[in-house]
C-alpha positions as a Markdown table, in Angstrom:
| # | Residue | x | y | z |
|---|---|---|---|---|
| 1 | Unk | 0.0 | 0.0 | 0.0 |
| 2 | Unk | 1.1 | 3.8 | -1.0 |
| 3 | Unk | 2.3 | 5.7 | 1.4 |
| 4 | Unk | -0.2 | 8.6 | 1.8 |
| 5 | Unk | 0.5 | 12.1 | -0.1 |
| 6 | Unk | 0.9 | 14.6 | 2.9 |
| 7 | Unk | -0.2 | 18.4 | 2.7 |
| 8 | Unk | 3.1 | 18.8 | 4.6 |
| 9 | Unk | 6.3 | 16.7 | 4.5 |
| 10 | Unk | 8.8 | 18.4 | 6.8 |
| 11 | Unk | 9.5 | 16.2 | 9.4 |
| 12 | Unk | 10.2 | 19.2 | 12.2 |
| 13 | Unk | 6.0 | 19.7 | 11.4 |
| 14 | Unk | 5.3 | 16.7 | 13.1 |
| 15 | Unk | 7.8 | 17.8 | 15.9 |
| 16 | Unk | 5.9 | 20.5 | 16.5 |
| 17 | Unk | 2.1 | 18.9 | 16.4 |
| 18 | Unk | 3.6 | 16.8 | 19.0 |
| 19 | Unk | 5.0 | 19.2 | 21.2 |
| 20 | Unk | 1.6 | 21.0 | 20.6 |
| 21 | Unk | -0.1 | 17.8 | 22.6 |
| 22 | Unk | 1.4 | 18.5 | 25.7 |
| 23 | Unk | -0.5 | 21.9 | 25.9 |
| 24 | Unk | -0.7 | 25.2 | 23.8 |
| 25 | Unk | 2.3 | 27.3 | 23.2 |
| 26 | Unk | 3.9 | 29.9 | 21.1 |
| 27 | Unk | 6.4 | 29.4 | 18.7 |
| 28 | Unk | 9.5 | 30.7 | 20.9 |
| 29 | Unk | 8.3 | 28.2 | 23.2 |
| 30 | Unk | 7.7 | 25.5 | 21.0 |
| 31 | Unk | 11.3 | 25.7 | 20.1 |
| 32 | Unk | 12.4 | 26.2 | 23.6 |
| 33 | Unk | 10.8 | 22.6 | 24.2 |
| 34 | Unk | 12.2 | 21.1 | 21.7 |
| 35 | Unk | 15.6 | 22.2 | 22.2 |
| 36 | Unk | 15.1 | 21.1 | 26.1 |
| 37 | Unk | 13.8 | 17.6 | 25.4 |
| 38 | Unk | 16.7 | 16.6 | 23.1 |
| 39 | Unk | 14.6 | 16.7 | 19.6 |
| 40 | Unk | 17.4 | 19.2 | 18.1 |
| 41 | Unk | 19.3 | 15.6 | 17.8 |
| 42 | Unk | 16.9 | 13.3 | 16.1 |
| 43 | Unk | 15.7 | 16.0 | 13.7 |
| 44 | Unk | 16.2 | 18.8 | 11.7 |
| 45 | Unk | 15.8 | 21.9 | 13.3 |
| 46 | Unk | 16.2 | 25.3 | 12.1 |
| 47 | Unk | 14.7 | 27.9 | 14.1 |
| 48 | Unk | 14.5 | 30.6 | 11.9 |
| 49 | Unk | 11.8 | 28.7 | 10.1 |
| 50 | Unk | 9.9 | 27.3 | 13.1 |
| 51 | Unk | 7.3 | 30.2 | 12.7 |
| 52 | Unk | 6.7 | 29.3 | 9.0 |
| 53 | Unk | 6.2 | 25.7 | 10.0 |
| 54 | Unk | 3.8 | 26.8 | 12.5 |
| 55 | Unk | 1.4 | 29.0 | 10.0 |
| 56 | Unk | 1.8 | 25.9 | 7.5 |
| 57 | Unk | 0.1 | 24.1 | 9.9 |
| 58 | Unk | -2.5 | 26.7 | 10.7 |
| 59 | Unk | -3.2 | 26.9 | 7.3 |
| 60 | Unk | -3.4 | 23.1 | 6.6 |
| 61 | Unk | -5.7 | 23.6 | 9.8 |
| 62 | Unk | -3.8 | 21.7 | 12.1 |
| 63 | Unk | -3.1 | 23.9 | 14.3 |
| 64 | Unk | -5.5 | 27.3 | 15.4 |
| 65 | Unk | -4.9 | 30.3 | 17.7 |
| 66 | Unk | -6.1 | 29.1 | 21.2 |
| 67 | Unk | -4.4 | 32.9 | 23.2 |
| 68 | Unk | -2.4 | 35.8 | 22.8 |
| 69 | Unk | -0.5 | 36.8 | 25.8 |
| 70 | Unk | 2.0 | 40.0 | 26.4 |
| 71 | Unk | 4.9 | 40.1 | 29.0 |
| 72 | Unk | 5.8 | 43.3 | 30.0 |
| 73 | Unk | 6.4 | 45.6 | 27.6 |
| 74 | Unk | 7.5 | 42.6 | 25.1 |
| 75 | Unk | 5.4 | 42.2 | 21.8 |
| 76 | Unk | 1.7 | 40.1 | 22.2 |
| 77 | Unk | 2.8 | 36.4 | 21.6 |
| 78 | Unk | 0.3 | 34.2 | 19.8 |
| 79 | Unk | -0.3 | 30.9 | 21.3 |
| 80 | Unk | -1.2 | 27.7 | 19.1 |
| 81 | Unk | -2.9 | 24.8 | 20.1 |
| 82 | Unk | -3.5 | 21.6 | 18.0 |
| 83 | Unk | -6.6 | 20.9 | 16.4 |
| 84 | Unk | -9.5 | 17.5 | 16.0 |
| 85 | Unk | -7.5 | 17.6 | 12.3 |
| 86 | Unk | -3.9 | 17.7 | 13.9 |
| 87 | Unk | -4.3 | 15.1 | 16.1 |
| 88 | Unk | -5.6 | 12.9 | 13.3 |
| 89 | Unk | -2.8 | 13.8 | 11.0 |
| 90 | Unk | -0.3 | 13.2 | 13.6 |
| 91 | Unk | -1.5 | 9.7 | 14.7 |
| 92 | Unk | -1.7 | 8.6 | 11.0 |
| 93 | Unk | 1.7 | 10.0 | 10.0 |
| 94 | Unk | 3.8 | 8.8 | 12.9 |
| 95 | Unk | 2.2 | 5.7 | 12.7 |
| 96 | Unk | 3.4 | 5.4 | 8.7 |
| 97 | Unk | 7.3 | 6.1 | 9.6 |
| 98 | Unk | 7.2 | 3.6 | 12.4 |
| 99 | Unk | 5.3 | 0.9 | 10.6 |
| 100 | Unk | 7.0 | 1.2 | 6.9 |
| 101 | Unk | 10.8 | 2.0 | 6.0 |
| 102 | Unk | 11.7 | 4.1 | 3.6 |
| 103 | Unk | 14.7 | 4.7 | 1.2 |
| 104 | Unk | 17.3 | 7.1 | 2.7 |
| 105 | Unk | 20.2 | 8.5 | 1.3 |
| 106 | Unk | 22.6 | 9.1 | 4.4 |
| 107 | Unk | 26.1 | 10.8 | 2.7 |
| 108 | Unk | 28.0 | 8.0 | 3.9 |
| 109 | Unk | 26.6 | 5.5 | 1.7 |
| 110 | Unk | 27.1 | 8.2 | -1.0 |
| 111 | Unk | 30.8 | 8.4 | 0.0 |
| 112 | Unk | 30.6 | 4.2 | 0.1 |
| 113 | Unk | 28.9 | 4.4 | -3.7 |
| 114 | Unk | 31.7 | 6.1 | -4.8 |
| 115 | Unk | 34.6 | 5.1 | -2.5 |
| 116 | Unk | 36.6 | 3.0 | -6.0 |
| 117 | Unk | 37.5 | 6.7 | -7.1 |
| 118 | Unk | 40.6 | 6.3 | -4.3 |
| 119 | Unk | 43.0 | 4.1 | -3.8 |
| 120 | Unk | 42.6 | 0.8 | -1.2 |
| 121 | Unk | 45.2 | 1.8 | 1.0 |
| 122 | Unk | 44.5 | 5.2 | 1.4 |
| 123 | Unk | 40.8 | 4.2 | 2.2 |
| 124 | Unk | 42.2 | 1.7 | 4.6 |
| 125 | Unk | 43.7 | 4.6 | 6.3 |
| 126 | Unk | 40.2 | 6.8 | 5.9 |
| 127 | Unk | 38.0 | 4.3 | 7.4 |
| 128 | Unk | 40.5 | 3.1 | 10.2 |
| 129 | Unk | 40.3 | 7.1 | 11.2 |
| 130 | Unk | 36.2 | 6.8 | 10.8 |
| 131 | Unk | 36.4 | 3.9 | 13.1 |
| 132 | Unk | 38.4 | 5.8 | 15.9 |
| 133 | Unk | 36.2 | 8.4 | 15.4 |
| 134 | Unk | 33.0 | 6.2 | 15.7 |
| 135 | Unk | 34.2 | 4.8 | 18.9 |
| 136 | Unk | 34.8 | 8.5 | 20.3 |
| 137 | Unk | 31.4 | 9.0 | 19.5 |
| 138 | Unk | 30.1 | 6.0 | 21.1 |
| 139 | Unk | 31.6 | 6.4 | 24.3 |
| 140 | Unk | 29.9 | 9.7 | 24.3 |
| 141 | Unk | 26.5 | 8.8 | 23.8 |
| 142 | Unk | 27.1 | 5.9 | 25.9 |
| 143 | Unk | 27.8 | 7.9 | 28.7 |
| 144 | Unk | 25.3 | 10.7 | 28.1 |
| 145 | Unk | 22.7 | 8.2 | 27.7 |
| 146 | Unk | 23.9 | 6.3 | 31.3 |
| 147 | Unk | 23.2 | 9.5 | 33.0 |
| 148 | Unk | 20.4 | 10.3 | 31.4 |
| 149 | Unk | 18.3 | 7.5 | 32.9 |
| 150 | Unk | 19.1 | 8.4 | 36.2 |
| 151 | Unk | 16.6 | 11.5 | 35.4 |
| 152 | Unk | 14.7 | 10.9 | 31.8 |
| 153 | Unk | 12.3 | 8.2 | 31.4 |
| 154 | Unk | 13.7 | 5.8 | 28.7 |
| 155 | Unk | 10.3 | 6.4 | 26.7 |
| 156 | Unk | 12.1 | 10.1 | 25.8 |
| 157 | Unk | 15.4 | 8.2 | 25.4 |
| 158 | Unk | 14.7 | 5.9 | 22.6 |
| 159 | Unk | 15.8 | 8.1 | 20.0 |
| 160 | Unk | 19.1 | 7.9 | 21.5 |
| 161 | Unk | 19.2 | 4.1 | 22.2 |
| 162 | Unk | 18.5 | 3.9 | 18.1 |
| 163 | Unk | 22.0 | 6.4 | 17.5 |
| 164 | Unk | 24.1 | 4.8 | 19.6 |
| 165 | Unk | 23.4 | 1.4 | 18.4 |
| 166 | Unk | 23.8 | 2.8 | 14.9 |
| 167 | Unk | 26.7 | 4.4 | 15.6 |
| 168 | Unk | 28.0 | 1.0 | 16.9 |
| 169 | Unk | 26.8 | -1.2 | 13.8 |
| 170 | Unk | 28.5 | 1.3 | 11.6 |
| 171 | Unk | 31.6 | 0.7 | 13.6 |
| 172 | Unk | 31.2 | -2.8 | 13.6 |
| 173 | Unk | 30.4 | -3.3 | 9.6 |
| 174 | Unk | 33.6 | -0.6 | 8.9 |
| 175 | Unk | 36.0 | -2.8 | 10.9 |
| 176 | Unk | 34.8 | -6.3 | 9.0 |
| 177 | Unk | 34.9 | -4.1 | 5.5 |
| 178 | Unk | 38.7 | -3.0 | 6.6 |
| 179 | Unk | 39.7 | -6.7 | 7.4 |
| 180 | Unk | 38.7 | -7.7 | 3.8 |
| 181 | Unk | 40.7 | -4.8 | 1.9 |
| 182 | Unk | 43.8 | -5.4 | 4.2 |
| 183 | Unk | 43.6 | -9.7 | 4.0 |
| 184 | Unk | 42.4 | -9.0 | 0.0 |
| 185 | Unk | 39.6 | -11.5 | 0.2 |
| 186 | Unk | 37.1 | -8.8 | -0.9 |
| 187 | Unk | 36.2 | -9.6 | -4.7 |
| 188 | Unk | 37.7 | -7.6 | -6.9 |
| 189 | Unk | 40.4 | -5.5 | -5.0 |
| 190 | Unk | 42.8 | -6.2 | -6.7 |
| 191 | Unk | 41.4 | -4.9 | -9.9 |
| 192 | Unk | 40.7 | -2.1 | -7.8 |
| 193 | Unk | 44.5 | -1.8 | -6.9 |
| 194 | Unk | 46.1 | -2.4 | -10.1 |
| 195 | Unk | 43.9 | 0.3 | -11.8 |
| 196 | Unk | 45.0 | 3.0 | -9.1 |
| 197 | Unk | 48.4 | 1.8 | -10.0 |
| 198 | Unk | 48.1 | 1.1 | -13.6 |
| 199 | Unk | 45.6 | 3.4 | -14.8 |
| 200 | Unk | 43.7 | 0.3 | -16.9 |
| 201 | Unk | 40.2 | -0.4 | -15.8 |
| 202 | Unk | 40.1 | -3.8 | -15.0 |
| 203 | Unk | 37.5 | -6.0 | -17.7 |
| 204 | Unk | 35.1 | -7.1 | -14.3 |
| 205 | Unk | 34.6 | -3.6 | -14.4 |
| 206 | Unk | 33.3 | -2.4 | -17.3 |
């Protein structure tokens, strides 16, 4: 089945419609929220657009003006709250990312696509820098995460859970890849090598 044609696409929408559900807000608040519970690291979040976002979804009718409040001599603030037709189109699209993957083009699989344009060694000694770097990063969500379930319910911490065990697969997949170019039992490397060191395109590869 098709995945269904949405009136809006941008995934830091449906951030926002689900902020929206813990209560009405304005948009400075919104992204204060956002930027408190961690979102800013499992999706795209620019700021500067937040307020567009928010009158796309008023204009879709997902959202509506439920207050206007003024602080002060600060300008009047209008407050959002999420509609009957929000709360349906948030329930139907979350449900459609969880329940059906998706083709995504991360720029490491680019770089992986196109990874014969270098020489063996000298992506040996790439990848074995990724790796180091992979395992800095680890540690550090590792750690983060430990302390964060001293506080954090670990229903706000699955995002995280799903990076750092990416982060380790990665790490884990790049060290097998590295053992095959160094050992040479990966098919075709050595076409591979003699054509950085030839300049003829091996026939297996044409």
């Amino acid at each position: 089945m098709a995945a269904k044609r949405r009136k809006l696409s941008n995934p830091l929408a449906l951030a926002v419609l689900v902020t929206l559900w813990q209560g009405p807000m304005h948009p400075y608040e919104i992204a204060q929220t956002l930027r408190r519970q961690g979102k800013d690291t499992s999706t795209k979040i620019n700021y500067g657009s937040l307020y567009t976002v928010v009158q796309n979804l008023e204009k879709h009718g997902f959202v509506e003006v439920a207050d206007t409040e003024r602080k002060g001599n600060r300008p009047e603030r209008t407050v959002y709250g999420v509609t009957a037709a929000g709360r349906e189109e948030t329930t139907e699209w979350l449900s459609e990312l969880l329940a059906r993957p998706v083709k995504e083009y991360p720029i490491f699989e680019t770089a992986l696509s196109l990874l014969g344009a270098l020489h063996p060694d000298e992506v040996v000694t790439l990848l074995e820098e990724r790796v180091k770097n992979l395992d800095v990063q680890a540690a550090s969500e590792r750690g983060a995460l430990e302390k964060l379930y001293e506080s954090v319910p670990r229903l706000f911490l699955i995002e995280v859970e799903y990076q750092l065990h990416m982060i380790e697969a990665q790490a884990e997949w790049v060290r097998g890849f590295l053992e095959e170019i160094r050992k040479g039992s990966m098919l075709g490397v050595d076409g591979w090598r003699r054509f950085h060191e030839t300049g003829e395109l091996p026939p297996e590869f044409t």
